[in-house]
C-alpha positions as CSV (number, residue, x, y, z in Angstrom):
1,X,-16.1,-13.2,13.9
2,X,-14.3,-15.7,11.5
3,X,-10.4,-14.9,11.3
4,X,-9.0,-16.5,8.4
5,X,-5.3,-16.5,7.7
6,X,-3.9,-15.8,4.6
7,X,-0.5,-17.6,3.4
8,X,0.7,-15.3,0.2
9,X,3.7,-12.3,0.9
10,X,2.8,-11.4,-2.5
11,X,1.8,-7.7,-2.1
12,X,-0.2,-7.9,-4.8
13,X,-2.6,-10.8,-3.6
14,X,-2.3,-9.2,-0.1
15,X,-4.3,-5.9,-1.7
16,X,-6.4,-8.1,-3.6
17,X,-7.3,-9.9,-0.3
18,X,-7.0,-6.2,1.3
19,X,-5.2,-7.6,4.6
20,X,-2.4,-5.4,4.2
21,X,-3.8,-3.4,7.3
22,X,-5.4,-6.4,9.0
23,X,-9.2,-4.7,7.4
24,X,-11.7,-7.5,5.9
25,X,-10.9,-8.6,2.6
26,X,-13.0,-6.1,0.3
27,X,-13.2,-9.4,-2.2
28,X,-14.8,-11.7,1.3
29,X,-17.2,-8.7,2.1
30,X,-19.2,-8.5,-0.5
31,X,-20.9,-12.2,0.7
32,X,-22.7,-9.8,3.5
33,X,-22.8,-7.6,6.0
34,X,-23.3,-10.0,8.4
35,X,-20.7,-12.5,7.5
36,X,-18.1,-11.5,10.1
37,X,-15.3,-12.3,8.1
38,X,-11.5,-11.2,8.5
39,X,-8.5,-12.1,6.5
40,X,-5.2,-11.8,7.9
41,X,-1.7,-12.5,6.8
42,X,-0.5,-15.5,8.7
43,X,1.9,-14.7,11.2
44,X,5.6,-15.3,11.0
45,X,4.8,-16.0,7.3
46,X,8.2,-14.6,6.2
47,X,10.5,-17.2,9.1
48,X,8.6,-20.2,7.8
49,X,10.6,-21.5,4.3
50,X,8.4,-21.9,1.4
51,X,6.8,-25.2,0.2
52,X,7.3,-26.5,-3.8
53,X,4.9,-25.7,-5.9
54,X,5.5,-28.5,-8.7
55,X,1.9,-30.1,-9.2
56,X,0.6,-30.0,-12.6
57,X,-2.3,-27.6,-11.7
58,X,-3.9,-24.8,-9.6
59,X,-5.6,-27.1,-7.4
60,X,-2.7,-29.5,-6.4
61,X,-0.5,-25.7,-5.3
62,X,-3.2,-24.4,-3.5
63,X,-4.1,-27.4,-1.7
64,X,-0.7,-28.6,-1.2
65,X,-0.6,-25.1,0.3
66,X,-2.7,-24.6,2.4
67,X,-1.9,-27.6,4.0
68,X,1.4,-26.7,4.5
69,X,0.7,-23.6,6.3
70,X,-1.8,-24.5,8.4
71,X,0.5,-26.8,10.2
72,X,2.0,-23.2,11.8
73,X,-1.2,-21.9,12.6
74,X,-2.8,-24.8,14.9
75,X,-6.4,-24.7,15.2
76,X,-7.1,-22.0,12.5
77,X,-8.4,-21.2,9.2
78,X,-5.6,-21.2,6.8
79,X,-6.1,-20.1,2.9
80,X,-3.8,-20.2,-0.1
81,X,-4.1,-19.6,-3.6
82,X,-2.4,-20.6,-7.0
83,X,-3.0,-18.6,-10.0
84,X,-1.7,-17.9,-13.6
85,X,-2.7,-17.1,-17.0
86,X,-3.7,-18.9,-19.4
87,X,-3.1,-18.1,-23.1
88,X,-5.3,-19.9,-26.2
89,X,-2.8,-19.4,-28.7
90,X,0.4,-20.5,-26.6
91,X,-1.5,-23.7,-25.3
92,X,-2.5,-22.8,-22.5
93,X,0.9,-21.5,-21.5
94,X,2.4,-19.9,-19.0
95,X,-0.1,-21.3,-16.9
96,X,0.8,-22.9,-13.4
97,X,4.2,-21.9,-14.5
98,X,3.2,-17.4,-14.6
99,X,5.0,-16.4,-12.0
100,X,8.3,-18.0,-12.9
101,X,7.7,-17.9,-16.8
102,X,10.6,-15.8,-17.8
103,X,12.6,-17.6,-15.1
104,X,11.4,-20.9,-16.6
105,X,12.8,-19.6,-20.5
106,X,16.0,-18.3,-18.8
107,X,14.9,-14.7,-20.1
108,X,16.4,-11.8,-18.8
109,X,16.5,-7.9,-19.4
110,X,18.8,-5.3,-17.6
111,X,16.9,-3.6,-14.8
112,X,13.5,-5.0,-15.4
113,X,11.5,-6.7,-12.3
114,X,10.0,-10.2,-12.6
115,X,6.9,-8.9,-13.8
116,X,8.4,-7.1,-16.5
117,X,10.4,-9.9,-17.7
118,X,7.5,-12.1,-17.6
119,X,5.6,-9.5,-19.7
120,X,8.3,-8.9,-22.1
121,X,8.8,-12.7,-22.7
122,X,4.9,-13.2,-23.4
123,X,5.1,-10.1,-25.5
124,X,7.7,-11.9,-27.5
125,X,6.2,-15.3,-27.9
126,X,2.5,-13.9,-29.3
127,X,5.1,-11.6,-31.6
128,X,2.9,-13.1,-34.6
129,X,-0.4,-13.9,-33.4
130,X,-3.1,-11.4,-34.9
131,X,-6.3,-9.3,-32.9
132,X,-8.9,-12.0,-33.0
133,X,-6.5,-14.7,-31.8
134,X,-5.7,-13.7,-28.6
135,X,-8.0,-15.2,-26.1
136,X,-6.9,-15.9,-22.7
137,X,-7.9,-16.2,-19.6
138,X,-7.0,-16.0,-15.8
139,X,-7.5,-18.8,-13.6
140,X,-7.6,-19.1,-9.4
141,X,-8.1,-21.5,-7.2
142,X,-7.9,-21.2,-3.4
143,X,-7.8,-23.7,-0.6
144,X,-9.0,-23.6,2.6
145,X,-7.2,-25.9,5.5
146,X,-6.9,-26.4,9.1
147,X,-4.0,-28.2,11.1
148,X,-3.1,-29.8,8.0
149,X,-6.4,-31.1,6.8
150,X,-8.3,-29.6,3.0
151,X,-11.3,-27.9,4.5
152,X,-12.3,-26.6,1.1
153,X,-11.6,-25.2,-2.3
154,X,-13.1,-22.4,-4.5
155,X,-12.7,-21.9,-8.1
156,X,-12.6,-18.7,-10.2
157,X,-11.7,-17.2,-13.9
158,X,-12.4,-14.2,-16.4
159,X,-12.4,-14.4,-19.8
160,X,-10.0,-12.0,-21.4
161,X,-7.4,-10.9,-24.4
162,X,-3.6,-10.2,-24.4
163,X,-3.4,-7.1,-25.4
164,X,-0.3,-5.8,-28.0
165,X,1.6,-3.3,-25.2
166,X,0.6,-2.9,-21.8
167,X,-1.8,-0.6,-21.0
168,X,-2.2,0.7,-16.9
169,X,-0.7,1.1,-14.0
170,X,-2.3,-0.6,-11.5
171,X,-2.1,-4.8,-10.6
172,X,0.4,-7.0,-10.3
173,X,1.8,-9.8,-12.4
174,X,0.4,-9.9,-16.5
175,X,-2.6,-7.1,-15.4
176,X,-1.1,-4.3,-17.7
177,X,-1.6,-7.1,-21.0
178,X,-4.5,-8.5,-19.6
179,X,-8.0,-6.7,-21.7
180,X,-11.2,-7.4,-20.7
181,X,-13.6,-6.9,-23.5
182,X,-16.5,-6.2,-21.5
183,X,-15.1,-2.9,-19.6
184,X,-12.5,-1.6,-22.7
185,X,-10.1,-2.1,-20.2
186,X,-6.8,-3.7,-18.9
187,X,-7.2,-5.3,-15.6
188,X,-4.9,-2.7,-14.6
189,X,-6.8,0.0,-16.0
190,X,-9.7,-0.4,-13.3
191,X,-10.3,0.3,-9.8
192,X,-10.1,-2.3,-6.8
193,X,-13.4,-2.3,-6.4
194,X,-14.5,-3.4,-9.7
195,X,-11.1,-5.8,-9.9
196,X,-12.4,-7.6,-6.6
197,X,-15.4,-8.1,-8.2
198,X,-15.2,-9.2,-11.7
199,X,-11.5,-10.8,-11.0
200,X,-11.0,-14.4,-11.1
201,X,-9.4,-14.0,-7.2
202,X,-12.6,-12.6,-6.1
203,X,-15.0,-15.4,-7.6
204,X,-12.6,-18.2,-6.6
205,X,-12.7,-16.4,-2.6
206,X,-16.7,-15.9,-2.9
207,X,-16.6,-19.4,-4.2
208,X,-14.7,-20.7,-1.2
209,X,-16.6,-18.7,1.5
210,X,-20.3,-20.2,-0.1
211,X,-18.6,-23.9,-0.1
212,X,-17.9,-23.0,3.3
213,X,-21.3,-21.7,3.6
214,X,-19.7,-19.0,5.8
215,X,-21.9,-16.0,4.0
């Protein structure tokens, strides 16, 4: 058995990784039934104060990370990920900068969560761009460390469109405006099972675990 510890309280990456209950990540299974992997939140995650995330890219976060963390988890496997979206049309924006991207603008509506907000403000900004010009895409990488050393990184995307209004339910962060051409979907349209496989979290995990050649 191979106990890997994952450093997110995000409760959506916590489903995507399906560690919530302490069960194998659904994403980490799929490299075999014998691969005797398990992915758990790392302990005391919520005592230990949060590292900056201010490098330029999805790599620098997620190593920067995962090195951080493993330093409270001595002699194990510590993973972290940094993730965003990335739209043609707005140059690549928000980027390494998603999750704070209404934040970032100083954009605020009454009641709405951070998700929303970060929605609503994307929503706005692609006001004027037409169907046809809406390519985007979501990027992850995760990083692997152990007692403060990089063990590893894995890499993942999927090709998508920004939809015109949100569309779903399910997911976390910019799923709802997130269409995948492919399945006639939102990402939040679809079932875990098909997210942790087609999603760019689950190819940048299956990435990490063949770089680690621990299928």
């Amino acid at each position: 058995m191979t106990r890997i510890y994952a450093a997110t309280s995000n409760p959506g990456k916590l489903r995507d990784f399906d560690v919530a209950t302490g069960a194998e990540a659904a994403a980490s299974s799929e490299a075999g039934a014998n691969s005797q992997i398990r992915i758990e939140p790392l302990p005391g995650l919520s005592t230990i104060a949060a590292p900056p995330e201010d490098a330029p890219d999805f790599a620098g976060n997620a190593i920067a990370k995962a090195v951080y963390y493993s330093r409270f988890a001595p002699g194990e496997w510590v993973i972290a990920d940094d993730s965003g979206l990335e739209v043609d049309a707005l140059g690549g924006q928000p980027g390494v900068r998603s999750a704070r991207y209404a934040e970032d603008a100083g954009f605020t509506t009454d009641g709405a969560t951070t998700d929303e907000m970060n929605n609503l403000l994307l929503l706005r900004n692609m006001a004027d761009v037409a169907e046809g010009r809406r390519q985007a895409r979501y990027r992850c990488v995760i990083a692997a460390a152990r007692d403060g050393g990089i063990l590893q990184t894995g890499e993942g995307s999927v090709e998508g469109e920004v939809l015109m209004a949100p569309r779903g339910t399910g997911g976390f962060g910019y799923d709802p405006l997130f269409y995948i051409p492919a399945l006639g979907k939102s990402m939040a349209e679809i079932d875990l099972e098909t997210k942790h496989r087609i999603s760019h979290r689950g190819h940048a995990l299956r990435a990490l675990m063949s770089a680690m050649r621990l299928r």
